[in-house]
N, CA, C and O atoms as a CHARMM CRD file, in Angstrom:
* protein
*
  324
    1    1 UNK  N     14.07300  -9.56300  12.34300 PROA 1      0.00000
    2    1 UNK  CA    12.87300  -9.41400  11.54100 PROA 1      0.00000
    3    1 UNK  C     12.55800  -7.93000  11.42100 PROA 1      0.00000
    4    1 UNK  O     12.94200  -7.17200  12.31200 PROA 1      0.00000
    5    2 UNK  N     11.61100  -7.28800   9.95400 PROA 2      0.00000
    6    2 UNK  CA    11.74200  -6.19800  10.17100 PROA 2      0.00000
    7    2 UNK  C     10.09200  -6.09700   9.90000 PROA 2      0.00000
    8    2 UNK  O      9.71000  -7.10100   9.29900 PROA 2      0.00000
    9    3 UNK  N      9.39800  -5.48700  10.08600 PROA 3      0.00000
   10    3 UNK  CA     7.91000  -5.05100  10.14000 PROA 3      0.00000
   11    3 UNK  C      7.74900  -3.79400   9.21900 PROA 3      0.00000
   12    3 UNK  O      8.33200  -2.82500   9.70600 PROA 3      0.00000
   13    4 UNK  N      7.14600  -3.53800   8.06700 PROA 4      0.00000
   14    4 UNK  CA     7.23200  -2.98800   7.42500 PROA 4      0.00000
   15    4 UNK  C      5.86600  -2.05200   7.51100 PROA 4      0.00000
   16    4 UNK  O      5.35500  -2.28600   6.41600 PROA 4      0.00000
   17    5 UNK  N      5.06500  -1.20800   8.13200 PROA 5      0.00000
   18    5 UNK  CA     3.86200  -0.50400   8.09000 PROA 5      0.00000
   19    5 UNK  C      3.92100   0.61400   7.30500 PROA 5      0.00000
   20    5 UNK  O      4.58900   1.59700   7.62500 PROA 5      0.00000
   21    6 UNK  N      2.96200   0.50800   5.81300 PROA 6      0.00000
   22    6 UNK  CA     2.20400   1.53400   5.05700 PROA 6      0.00000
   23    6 UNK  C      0.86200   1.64600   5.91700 PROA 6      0.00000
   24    6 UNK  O      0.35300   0.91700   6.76800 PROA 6      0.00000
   25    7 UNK  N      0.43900   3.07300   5.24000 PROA 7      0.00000
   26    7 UNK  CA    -0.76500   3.43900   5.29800 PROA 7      0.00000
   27    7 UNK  C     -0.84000   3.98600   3.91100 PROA 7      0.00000
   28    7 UNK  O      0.02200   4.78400   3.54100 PROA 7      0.00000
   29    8 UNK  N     -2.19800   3.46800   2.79500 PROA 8      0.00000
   30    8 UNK  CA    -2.14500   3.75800   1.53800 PROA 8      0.00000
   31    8 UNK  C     -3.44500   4.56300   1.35700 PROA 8      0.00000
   32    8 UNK  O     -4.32600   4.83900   2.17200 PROA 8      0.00000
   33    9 UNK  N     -3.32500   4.82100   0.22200 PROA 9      0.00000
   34    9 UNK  CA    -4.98900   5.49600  -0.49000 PROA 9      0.00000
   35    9 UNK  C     -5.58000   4.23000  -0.64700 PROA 9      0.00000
   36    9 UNK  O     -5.26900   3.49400  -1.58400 PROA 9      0.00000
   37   10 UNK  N     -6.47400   3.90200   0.27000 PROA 10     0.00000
   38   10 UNK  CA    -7.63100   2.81500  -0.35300 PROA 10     0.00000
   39   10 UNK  C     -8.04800   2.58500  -1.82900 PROA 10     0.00000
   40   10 UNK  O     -9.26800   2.65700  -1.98000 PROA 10     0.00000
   41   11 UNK  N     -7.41200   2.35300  -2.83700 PROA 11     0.00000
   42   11 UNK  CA    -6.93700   1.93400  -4.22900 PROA 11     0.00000
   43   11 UNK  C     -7.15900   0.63600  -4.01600 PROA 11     0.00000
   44   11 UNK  O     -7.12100   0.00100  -2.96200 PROA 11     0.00000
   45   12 UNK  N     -7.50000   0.14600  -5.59300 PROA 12     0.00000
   46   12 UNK  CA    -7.38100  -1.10000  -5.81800 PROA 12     0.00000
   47   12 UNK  C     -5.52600  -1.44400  -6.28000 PROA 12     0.00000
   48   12 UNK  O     -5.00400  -2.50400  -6.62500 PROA 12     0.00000
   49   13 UNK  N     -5.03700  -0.32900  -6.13200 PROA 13     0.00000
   50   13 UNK  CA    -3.64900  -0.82400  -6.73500 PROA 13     0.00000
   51   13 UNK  C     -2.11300  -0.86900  -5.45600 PROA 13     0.00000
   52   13 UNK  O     -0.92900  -1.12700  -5.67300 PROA 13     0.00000
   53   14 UNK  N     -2.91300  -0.45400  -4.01800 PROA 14     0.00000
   54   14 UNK  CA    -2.47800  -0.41900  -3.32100 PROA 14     0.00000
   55   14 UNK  C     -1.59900  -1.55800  -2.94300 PROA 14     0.00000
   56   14 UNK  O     -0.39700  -1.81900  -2.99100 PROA 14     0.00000
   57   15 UNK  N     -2.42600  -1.98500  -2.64600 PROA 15     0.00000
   58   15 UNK  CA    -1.65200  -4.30300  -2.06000 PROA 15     0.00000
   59   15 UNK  C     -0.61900  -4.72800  -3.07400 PROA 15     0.00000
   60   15 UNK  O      0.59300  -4.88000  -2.92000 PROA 15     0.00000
   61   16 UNK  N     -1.39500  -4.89200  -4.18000 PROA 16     0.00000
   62   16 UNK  CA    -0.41500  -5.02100  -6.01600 PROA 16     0.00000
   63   16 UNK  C      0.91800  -4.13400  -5.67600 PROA 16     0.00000
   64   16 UNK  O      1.96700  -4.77900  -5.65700 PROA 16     0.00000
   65   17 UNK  N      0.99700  -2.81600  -5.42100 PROA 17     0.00000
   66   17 UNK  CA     2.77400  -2.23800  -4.92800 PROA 17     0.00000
   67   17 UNK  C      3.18100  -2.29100  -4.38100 PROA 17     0.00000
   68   17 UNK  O      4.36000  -1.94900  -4.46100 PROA 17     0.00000
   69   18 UNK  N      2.51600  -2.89900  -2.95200 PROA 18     0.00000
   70   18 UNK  CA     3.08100  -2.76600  -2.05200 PROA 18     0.00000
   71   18 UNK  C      3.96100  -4.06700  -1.78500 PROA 18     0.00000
   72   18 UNK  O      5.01300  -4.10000  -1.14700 PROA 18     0.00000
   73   19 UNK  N      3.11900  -5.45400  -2.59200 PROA 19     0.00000
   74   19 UNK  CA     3.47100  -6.60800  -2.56400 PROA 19     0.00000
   75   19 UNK  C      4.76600  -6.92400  -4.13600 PROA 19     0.00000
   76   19 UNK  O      5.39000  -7.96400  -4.34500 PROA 19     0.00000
   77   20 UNK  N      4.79100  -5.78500  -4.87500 PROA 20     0.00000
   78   20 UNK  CA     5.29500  -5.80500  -5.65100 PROA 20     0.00000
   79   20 UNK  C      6.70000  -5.63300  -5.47700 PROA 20     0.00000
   80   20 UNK  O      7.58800  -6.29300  -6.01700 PROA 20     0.00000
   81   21 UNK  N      6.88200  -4.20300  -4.26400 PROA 21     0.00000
   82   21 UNK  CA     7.55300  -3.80400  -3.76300 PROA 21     0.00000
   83   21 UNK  C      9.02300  -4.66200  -3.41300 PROA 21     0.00000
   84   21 UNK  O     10.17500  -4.24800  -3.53600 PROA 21     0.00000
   85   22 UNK  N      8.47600  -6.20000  -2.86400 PROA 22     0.00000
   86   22 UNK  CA     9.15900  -6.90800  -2.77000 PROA 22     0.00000
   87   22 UNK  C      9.32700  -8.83700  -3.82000 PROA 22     0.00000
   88   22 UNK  O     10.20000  -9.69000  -3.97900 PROA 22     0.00000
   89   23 UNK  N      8.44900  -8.70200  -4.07700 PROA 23     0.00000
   90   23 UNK  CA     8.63600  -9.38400  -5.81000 PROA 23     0.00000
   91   23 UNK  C      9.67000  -9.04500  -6.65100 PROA 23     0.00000
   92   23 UNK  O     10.49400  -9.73400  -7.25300 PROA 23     0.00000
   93   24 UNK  N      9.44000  -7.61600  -6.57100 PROA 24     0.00000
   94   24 UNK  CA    11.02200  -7.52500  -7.34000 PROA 24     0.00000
   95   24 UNK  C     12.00300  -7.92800  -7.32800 PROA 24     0.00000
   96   24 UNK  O     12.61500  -8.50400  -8.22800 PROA 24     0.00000
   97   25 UNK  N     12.41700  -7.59100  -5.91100 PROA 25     0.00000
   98   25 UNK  CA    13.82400  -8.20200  -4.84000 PROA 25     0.00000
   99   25 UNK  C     14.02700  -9.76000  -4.72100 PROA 25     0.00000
  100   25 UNK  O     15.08700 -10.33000  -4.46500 PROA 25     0.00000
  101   26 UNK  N     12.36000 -10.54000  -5.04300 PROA 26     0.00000
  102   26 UNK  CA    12.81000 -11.92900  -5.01000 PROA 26     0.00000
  103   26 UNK  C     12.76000 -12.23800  -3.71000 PROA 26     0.00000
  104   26 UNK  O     13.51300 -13.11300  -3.28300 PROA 26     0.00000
  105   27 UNK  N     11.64500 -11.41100  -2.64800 PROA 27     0.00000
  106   27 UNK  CA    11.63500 -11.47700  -1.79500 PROA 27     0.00000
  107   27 UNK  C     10.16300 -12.09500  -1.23400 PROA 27     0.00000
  108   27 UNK  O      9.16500 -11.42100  -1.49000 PROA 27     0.00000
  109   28 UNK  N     10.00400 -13.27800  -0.52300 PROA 28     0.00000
  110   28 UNK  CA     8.87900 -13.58800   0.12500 PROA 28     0.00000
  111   28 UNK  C      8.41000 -13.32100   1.65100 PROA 28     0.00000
  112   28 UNK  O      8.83100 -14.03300   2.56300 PROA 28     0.00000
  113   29 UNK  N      7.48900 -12.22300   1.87800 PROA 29     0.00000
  114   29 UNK  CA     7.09500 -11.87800   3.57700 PROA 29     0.00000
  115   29 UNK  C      6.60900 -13.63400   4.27800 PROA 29     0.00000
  116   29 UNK  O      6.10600 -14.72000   3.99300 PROA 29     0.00000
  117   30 UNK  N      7.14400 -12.92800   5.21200 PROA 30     0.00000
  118   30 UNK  CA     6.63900 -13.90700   5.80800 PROA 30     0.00000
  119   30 UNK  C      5.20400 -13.52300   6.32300 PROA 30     0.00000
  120   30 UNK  O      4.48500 -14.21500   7.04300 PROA 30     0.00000
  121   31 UNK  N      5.03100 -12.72300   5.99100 PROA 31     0.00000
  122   31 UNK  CA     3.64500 -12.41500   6.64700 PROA 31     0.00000
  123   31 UNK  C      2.75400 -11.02900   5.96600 PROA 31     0.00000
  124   31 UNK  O      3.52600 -10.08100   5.82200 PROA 31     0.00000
  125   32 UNK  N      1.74700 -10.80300   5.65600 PROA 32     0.00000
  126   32 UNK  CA     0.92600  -9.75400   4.92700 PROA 32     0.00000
  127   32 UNK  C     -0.11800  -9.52400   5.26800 PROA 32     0.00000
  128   32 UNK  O     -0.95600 -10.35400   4.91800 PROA 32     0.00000
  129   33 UNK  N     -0.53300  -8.53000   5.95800 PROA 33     0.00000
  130   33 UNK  CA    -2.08900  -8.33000   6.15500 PROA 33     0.00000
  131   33 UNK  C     -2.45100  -6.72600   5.72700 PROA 33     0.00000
  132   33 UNK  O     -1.51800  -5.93900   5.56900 PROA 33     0.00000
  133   34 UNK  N     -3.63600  -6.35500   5.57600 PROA 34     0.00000
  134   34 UNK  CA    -4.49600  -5.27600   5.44800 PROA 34     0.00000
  135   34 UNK  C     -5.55800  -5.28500   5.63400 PROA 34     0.00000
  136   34 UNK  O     -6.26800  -6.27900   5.47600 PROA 34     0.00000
  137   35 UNK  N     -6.01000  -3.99600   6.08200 PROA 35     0.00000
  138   35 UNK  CA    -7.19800  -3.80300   7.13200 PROA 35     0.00000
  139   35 UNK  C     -7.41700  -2.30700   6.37300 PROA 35     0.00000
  140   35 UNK  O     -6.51100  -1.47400   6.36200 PROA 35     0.00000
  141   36 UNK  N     -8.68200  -2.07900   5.76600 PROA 36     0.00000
  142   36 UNK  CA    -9.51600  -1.03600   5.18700 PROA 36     0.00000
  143   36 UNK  C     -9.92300   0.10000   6.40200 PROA 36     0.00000
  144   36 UNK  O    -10.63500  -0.37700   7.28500 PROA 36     0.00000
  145   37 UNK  N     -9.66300   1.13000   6.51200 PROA 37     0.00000
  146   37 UNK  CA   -10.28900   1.88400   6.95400 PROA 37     0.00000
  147   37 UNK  C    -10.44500   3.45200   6.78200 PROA 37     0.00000
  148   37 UNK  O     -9.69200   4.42200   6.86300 PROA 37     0.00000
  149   38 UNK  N    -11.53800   3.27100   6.55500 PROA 38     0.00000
  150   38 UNK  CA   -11.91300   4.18300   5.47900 PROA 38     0.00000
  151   38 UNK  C    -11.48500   4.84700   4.14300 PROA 38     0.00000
  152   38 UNK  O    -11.85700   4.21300   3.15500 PROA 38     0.00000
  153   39 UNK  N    -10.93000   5.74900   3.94400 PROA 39     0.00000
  154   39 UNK  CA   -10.15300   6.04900   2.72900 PROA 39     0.00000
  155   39 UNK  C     -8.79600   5.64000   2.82200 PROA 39     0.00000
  156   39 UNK  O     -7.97700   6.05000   2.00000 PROA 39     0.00000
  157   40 UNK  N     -8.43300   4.75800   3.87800 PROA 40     0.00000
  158   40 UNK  CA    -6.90300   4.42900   3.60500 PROA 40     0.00000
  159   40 UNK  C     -7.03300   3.02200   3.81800 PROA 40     0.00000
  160   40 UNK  O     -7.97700   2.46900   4.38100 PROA 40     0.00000
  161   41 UNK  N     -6.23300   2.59500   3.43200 PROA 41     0.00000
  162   41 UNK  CA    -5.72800   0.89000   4.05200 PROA 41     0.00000
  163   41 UNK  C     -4.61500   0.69400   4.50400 PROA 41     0.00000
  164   41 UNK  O     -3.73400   0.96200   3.68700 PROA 41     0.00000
  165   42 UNK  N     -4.18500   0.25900   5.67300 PROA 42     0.00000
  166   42 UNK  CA    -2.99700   0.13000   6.48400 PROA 42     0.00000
  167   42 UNK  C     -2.54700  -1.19600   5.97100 PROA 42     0.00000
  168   42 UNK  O     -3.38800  -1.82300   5.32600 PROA 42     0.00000
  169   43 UNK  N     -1.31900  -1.76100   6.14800 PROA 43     0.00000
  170   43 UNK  CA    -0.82700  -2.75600   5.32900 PROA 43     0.00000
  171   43 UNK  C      0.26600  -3.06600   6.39200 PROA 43     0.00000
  172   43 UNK  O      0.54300  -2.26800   7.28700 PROA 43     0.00000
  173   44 UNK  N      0.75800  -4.04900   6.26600 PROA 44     0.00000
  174   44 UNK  CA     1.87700  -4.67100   7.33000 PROA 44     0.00000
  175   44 UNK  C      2.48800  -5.77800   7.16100 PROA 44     0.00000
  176   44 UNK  O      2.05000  -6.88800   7.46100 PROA 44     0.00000
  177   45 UNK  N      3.54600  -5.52600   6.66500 PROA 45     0.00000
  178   45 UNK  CA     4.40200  -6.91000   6.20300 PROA 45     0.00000
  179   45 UNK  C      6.00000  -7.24700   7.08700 PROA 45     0.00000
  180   45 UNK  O      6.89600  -6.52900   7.53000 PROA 45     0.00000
  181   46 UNK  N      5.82400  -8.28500   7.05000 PROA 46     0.00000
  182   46 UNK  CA     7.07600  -8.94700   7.73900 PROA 46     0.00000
  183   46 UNK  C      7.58100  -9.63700   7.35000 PROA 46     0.00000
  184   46 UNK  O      7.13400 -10.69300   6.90100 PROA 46     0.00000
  185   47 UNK  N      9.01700  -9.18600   7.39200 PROA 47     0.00000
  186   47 UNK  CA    10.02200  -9.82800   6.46100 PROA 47     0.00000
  187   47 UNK  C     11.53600 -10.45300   7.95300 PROA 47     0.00000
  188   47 UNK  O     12.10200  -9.72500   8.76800 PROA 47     0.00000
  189   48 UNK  N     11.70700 -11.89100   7.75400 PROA 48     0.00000
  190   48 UNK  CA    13.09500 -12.24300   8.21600 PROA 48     0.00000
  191   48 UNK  C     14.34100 -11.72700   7.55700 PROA 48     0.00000
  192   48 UNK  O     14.29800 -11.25000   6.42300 PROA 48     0.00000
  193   49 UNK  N     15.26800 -11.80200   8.13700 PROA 49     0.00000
  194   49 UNK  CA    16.42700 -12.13100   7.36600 PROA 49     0.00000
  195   49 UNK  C     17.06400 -10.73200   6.52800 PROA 49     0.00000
  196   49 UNK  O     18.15400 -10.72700   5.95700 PROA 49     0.00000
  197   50 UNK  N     16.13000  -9.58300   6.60100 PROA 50     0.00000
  198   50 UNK  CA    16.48200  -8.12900   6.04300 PROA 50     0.00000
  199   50 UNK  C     17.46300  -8.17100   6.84400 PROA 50     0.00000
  200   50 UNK  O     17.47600  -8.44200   8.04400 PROA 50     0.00000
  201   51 UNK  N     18.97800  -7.66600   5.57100 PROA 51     0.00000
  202   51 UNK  CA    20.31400  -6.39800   6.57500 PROA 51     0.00000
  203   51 UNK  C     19.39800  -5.45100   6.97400 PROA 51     0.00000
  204   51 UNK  O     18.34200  -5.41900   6.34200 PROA 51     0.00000
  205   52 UNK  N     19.55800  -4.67200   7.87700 PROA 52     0.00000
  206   52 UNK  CA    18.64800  -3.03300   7.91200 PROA 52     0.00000
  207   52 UNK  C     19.29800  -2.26600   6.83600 PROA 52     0.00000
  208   52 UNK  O     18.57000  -1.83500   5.94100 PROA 52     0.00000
  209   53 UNK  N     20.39000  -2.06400   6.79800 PROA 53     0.00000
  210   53 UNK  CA    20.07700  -1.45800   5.27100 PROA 53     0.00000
  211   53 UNK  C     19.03300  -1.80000   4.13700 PROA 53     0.00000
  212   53 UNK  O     18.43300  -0.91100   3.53200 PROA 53     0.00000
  213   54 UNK  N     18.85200  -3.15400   3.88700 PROA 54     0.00000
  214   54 UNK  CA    18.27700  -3.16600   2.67100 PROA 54     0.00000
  215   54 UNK  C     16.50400  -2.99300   3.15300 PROA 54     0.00000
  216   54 UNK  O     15.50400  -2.79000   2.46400 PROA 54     0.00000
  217   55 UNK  N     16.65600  -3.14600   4.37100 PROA 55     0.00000
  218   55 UNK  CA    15.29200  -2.58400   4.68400 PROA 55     0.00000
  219   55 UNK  C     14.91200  -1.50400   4.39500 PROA 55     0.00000
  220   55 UNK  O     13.90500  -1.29000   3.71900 PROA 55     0.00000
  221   56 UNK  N     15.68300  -0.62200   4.87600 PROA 56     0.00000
  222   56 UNK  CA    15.65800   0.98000   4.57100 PROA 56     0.00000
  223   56 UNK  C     15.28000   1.10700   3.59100 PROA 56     0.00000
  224   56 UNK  O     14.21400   1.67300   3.34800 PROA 56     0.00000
  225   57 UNK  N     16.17800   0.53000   2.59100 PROA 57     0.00000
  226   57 UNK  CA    16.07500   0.88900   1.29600 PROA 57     0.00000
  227   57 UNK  C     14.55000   0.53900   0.53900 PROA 57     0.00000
  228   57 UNK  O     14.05200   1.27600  -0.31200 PROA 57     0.00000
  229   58 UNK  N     14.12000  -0.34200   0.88100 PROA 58     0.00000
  230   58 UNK  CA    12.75800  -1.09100   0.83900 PROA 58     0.00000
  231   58 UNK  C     11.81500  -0.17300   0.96600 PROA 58     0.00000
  232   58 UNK  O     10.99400   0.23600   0.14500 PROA 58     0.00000
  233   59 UNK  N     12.13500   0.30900   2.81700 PROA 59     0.00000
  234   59 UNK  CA    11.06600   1.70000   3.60200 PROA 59     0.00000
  235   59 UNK  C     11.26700   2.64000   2.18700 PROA 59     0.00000
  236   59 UNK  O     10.35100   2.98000   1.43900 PROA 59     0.00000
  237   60 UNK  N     12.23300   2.85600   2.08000 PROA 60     0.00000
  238   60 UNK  CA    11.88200   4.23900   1.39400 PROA 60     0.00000
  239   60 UNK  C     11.68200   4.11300  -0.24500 PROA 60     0.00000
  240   60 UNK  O     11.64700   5.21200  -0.79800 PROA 60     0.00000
  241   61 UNK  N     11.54800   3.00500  -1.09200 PROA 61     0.00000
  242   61 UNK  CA    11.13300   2.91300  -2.08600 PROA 61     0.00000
  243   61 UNK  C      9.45700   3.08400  -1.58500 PROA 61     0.00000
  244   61 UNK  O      8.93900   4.19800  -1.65800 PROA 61     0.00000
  245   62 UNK  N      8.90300   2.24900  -1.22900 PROA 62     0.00000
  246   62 UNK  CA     7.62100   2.35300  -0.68700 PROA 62     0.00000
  247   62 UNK  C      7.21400   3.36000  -0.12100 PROA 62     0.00000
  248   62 UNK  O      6.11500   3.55400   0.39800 PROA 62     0.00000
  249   63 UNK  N      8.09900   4.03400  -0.20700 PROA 63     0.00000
  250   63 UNK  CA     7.29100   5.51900   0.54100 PROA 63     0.00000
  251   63 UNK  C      7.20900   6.77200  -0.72400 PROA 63     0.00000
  252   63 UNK  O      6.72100   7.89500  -0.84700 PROA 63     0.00000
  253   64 UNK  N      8.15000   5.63600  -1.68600 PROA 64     0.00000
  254   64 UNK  CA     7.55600   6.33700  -3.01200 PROA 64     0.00000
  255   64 UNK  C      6.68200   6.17600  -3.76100 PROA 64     0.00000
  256   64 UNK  O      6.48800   7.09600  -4.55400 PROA 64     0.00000
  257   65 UNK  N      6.03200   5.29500  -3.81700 PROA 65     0.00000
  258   65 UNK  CA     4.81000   4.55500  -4.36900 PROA 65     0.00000
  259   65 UNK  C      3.60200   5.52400  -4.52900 PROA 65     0.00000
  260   65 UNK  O      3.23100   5.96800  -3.44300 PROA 65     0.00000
  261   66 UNK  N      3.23000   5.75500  -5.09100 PROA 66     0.00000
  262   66 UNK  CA     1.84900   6.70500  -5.52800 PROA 66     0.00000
  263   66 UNK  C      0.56400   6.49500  -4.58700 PROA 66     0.00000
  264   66 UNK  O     -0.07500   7.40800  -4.06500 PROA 66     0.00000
  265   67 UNK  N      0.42100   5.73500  -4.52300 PROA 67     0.00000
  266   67 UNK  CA    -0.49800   5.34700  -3.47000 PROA 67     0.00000
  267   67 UNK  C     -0.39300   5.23500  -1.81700 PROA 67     0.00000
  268   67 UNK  O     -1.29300   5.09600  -0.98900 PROA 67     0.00000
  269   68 UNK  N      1.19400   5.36000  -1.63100 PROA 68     0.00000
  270   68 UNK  CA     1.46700   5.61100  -0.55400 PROA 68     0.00000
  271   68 UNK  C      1.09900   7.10600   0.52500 PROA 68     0.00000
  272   68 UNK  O      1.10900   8.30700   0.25600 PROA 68     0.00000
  273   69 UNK  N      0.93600   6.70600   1.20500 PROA 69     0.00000
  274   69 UNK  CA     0.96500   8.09000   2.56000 PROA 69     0.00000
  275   69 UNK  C      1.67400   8.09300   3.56200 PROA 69     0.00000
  276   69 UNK  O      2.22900   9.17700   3.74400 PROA 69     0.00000
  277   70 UNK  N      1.99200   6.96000   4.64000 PROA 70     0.00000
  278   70 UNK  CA     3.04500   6.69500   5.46900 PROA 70     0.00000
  279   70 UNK  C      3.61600   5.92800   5.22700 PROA 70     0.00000
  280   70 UNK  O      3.24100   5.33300   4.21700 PROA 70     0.00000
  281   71 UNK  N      4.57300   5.51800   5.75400 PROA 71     0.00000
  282   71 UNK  CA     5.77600   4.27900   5.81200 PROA 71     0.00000
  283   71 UNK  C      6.44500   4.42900   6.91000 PROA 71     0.00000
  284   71 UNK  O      7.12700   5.43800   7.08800 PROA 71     0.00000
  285   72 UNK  N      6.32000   3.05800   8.18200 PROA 72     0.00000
  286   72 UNK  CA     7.12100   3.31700   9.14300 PROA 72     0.00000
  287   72 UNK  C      7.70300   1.75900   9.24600 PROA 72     0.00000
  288   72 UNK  O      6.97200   0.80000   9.49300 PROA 72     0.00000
  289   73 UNK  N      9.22300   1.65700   9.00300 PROA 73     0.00000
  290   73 UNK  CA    10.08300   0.54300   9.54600 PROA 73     0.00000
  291   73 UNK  C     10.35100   0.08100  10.95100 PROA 73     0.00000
  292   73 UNK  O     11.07700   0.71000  11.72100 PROA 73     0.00000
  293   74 UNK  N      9.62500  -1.25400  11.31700 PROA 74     0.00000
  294   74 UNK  CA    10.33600  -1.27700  13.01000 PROA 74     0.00000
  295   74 UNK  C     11.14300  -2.76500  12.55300 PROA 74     0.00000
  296   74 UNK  O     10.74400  -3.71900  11.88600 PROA 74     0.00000
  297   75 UNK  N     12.31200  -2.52000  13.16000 PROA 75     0.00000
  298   75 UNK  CA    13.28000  -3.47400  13.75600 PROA 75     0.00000
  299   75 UNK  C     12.62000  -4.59900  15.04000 PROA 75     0.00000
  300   75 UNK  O     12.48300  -4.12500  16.16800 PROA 75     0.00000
  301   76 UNK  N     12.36200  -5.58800  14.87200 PROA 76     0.00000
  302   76 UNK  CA    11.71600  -6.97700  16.12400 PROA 76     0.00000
  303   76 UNK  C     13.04900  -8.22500  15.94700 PROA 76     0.00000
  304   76 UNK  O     13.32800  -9.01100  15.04200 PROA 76     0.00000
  305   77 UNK  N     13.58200  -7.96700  17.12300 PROA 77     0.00000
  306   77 UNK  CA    14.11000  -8.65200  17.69300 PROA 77     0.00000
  307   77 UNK  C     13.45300 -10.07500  17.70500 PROA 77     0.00000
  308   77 UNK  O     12.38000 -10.37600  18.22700 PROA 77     0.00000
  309   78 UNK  N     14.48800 -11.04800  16.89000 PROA 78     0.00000
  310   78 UNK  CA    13.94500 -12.54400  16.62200 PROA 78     0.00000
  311   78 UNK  C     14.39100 -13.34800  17.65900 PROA 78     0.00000
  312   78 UNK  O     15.49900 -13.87800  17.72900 PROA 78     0.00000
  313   79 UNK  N     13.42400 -13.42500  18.51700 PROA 79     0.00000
  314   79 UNK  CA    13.91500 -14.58300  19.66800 PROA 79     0.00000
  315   79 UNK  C     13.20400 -16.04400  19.28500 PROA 79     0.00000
  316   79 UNK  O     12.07100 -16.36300  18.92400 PROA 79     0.00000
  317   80 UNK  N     14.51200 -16.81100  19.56000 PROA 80     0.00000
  318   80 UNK  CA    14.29800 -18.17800  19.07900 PROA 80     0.00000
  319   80 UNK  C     14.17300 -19.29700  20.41700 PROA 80     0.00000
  320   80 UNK  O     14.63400 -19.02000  21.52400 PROA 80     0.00000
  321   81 UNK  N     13.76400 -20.05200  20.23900 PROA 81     0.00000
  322   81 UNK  CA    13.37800 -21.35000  21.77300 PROA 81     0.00000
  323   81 UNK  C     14.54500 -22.50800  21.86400 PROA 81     0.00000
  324   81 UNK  O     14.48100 -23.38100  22.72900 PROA 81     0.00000
């Protein structure tokens, strides 16, 4: 699994690219949240099943995004029962 953390310009167009980001790809998170604070909004998505390459590639489109400010990729180890 890969965890995807922006930090954006508190925009209304922020969520819309960031979620777009992977719409394109035909890709559904398994998971999406954001949390406002103050002039930025932090964002955090999780995705299964990414090669790390195409993660990367993901990280760093999104770190092109206009509204973007950080972008940090973590790698989580999927333990199963």
């Amino acid at each position: 699994m890969h965890r995807f953390h922006i930090d954006a310009i508190a925009d209304p167009q922020s969520l819309p690219r960031v979620a777009g980001a992977f719409a394109q790809r035909g890709i559904v998170p398994d998971s999406l949240s954001a949390r406002f604070d103050g002039d930025t909004v932090r964002i955090e998505v999780a995705i299964s099943g990414l090669h790390a390459r195409q993660a990367a590639i993901i990280a760093a489109k999104l770190g092109e995004t206009v509204t973007a400010i950080a972008v940090r990729l973590e790698a989580v180890e999927e333990v199963f029962a």
